[in-house]
C-alpha positions as CSV (number, residue, x, y, z in Angstrom):
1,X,100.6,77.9,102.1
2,X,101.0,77.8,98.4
3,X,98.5,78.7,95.5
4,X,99.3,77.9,92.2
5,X,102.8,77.5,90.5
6,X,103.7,81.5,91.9
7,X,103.3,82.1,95.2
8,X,104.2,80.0,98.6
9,X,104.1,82.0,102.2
10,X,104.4,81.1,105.7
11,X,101.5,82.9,107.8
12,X,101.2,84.0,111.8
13,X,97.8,84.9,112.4
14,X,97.3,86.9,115.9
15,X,94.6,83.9,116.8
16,X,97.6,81.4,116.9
17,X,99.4,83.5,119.6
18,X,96.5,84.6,122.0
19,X,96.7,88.6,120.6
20,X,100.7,88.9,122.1
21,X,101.3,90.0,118.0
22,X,98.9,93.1,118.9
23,X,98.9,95.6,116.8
24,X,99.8,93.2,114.3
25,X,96.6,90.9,112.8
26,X,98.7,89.0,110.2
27,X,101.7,88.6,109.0
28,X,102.6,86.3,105.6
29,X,106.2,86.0,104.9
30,X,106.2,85.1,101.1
31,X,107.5,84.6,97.3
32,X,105.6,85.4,94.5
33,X,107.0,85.0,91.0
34,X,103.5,85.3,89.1
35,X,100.4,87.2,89.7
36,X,98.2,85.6,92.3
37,X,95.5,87.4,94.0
38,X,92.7,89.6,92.2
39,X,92.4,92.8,93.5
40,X,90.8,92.9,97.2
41,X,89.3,94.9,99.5
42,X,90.9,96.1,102.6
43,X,89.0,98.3,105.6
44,X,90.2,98.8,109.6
45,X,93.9,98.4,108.6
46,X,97.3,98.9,107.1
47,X,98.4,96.9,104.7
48,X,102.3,96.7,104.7
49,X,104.3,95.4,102.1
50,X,108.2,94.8,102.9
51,X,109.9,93.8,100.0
52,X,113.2,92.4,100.5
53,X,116.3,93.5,98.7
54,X,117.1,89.8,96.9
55,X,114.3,90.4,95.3
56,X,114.4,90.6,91.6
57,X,112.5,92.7,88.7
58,X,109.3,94.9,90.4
59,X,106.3,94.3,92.3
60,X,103.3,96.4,90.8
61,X,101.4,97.9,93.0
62,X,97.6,99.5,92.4
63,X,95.4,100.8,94.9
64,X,91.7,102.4,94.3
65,X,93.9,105.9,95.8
66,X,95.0,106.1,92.4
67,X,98.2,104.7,93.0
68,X,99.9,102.3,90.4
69,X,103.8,102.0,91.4
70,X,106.0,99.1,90.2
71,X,107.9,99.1,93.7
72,X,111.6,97.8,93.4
73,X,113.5,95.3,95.5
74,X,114.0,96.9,99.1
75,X,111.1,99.1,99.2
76,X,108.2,99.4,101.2
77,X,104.5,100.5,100.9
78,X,102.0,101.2,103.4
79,X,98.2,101.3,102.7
80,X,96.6,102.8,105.0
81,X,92.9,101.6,104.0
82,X,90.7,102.7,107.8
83,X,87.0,103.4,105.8
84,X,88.2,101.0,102.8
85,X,90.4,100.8,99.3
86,X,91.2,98.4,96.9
87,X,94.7,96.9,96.3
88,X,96.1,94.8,93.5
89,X,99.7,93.3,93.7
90,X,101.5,91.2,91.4
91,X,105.4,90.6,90.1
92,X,106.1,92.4,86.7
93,X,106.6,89.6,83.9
94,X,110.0,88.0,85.1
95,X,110.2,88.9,88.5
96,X,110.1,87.5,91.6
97,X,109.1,88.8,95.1
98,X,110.6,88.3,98.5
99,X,108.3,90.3,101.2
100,X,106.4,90.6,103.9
101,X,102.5,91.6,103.8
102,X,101.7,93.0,107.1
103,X,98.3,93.6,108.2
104,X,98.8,96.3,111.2
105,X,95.4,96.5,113.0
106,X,93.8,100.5,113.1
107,X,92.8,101.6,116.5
108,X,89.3,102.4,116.7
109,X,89.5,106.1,116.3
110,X,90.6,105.9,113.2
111,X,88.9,102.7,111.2
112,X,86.9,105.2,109.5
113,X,89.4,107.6,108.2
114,X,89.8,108.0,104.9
115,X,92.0,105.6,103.4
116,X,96.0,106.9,102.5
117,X,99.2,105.4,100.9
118,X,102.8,105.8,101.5
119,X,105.9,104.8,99.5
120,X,109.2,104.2,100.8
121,X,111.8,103.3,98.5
122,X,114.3,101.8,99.4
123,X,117.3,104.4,98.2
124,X,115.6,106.7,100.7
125,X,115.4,104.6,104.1
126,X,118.6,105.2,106.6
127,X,121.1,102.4,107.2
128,X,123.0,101.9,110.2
129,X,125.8,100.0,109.5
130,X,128.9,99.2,111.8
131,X,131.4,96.4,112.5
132,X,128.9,93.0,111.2
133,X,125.9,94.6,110.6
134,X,123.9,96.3,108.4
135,X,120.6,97.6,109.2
136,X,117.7,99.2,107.4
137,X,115.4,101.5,108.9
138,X,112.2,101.4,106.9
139,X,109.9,102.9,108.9
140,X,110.0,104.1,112.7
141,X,113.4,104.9,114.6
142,X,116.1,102.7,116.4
143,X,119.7,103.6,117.9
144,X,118.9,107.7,117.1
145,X,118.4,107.3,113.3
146,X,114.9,108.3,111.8
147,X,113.3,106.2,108.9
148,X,109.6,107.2,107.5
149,X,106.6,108.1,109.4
150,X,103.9,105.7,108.2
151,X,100.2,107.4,107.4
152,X,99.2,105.6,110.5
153,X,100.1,105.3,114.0
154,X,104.0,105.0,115.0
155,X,105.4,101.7,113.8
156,X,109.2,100.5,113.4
157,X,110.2,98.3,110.9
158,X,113.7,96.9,110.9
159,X,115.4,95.1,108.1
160,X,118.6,93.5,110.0
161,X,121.6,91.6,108.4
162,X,124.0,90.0,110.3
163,X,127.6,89.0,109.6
164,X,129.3,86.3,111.2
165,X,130.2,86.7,114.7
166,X,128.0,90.2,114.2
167,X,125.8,92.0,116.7
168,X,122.8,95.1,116.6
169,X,120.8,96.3,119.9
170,X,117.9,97.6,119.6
171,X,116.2,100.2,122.2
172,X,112.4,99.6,121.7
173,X,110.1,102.5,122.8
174,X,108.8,101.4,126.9
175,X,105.5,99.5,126.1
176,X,105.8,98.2,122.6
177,X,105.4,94.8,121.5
178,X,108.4,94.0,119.3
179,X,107.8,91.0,116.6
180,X,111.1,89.4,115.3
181,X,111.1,86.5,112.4
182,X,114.3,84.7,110.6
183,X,114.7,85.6,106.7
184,X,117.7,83.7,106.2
185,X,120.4,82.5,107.9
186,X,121.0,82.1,111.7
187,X,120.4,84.5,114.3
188,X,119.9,84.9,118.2
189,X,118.2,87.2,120.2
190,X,119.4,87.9,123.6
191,X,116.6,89.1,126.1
192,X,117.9,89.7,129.7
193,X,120.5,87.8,129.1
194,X,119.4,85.0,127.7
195,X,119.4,83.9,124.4
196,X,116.5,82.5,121.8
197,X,117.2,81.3,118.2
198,X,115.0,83.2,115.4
199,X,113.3,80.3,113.2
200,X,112.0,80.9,110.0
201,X,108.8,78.6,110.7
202,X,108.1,80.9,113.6
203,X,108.2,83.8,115.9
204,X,109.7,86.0,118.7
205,X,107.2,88.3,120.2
206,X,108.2,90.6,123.6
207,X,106.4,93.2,125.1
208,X,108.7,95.8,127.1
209,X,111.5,94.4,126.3
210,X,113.6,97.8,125.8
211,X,117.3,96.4,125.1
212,X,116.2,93.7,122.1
213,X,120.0,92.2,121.2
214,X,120.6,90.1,118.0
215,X,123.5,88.4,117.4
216,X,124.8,85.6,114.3
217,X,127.5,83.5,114.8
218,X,127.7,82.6,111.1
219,X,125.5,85.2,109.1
220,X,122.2,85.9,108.9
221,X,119.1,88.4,108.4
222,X,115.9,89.0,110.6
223,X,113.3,91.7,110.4
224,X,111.4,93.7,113.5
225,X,108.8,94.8,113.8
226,X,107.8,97.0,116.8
227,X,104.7,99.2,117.9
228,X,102.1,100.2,120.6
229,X,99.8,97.2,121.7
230,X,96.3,98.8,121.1
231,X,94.4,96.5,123.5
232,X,91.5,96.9,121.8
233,X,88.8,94.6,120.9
234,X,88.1,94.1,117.0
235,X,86.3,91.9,114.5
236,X,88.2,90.7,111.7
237,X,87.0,89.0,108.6
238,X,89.9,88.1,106.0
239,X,91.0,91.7,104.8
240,X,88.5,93.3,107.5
241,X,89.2,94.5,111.0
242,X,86.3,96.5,111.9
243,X,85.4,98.0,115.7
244,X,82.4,95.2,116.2
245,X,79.9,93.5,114.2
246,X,78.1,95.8,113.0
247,X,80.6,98.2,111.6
248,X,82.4,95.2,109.9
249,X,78.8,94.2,108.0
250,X,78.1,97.5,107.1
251,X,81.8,97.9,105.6
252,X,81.4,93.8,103.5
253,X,78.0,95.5,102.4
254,X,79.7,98.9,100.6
255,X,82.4,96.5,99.4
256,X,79.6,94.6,97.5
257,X,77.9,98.1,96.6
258,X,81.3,99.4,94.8
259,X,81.8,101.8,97.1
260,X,85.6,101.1,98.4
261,X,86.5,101.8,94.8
262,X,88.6,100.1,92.2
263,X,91.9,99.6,90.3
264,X,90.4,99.2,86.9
């Protein structure tokens, strides 16, 4: 998908994989050099931004929390927007972006919370690093190492680089649904022995799988992303992920009142 001179992104959509990306709703792998979007509603989810770290200059980020952080290459933010908020994003004049948006679905319980935000910047996330590998731990927990609790549910997010002939393992928590995807590079993941090449045109989705291997025989990065399925049903529209119908036309209609808020 592309839009405009600024912006091109690959998307995976839970539709196109029969709800195995659960919690995950969306995921848009992407570039931005230019402001794109206006600011948007969001309501019934997280909104997760993963900025990678060869990204250059700053992303600015707004929010109707009062938020308004120019986030640097590396860092992460996580919107937690349940009852509603409004987010803007764009590059700073000059920059460009390389990220992930994440949309991370809200179990039912708590699609009417009130909305919260949380930046992680990247000088503060743990790194495991050993013989061909280097590993940030943005969020969640893997090989005993801690990163930041998100304002939601638990949720691991891995930023994994891979040098040649390098290997990480990766003990997921029993249950969860790990997502991996191919940022650069070549790398393999090795699931009960057998192995599957990461693509950047798609991706790897297990569920209790708790010994996830990677391995690159040349050099490579992925990311992985790992949380509790919440096997519930949901409604989405665009930026909406509501309980059922009526909860998601009751949160369009205070979007139209004003009452999510604004960036302005």
């Amino acid at each position: 998908m592309t839009r405009g001179t600024g912006f091109e992104a690959l998307s995976f959509i839970h539709r196109q994989l029969d709800g195995l990306m659960d919690p995950l709703i969306i995921v848009d792998h992407f570039t931005m050099t230019e402001p794109t979007f206006a600011p948007h509603a969001h309501a019934g989810i997280s909104a997760v931004s993963v900025l990678f770290e060869d990204s250059t200059g700053s992303f600015r980020n707004r929010d109707s929390l009062g938020n308004d952080i120019e986030l640097a290459p590396g860092d992460l933010y996580w919107l937690k927007a349940a009852r509603g908020a409004v987010h803007d994003e764009a590059p700073t004049p000059g920059s460009r972006t390389h990220a992930l948006q994440i949309f991370v679905n809200l179990p039912a319980a708590q699609k009417m919370d009130a909305p919260a935000a949380r930046h992680v910047a990247a000088t503060e996330m743990p790194v495991i690093q050993g013989p061909g590998h280097r590993v940030r731990v943005m969020t969640g927990r893997s090989n005993g190492v801690v990163g930041a609790t998100p304002p939601a549910m638990p949720f691991t997010v891995l930023d994994i680089a891979l040098q040649a002939g390098g290997q990480f393992t990766h003990r997921a928590a029993p249950g969860d649904a790990t997502w991996l995807h191919l940022i650069r590079g070549e790398v393999e993941v090795e699931l009960d022995g057998t192995r599957h090449p990461l693509s950047r045109e798609a991706a790897l989705v297990t569920h209790g799988a708790e010994e996830i291997r990677l391995l690159s025989d040349k050099d490579g990065q992925a990311v992985l992303l790992g949380g509790t399925p919440l096997r519930e049903p949901f409604v989405q529209k665009g930026p909406f992920a509501m309980r059922d119908a009526d909860q998601l036309e009751a949160v369009i209609a205070a979007h139209a009142a004003g009452k999510l808020g604004s960036v302005d």
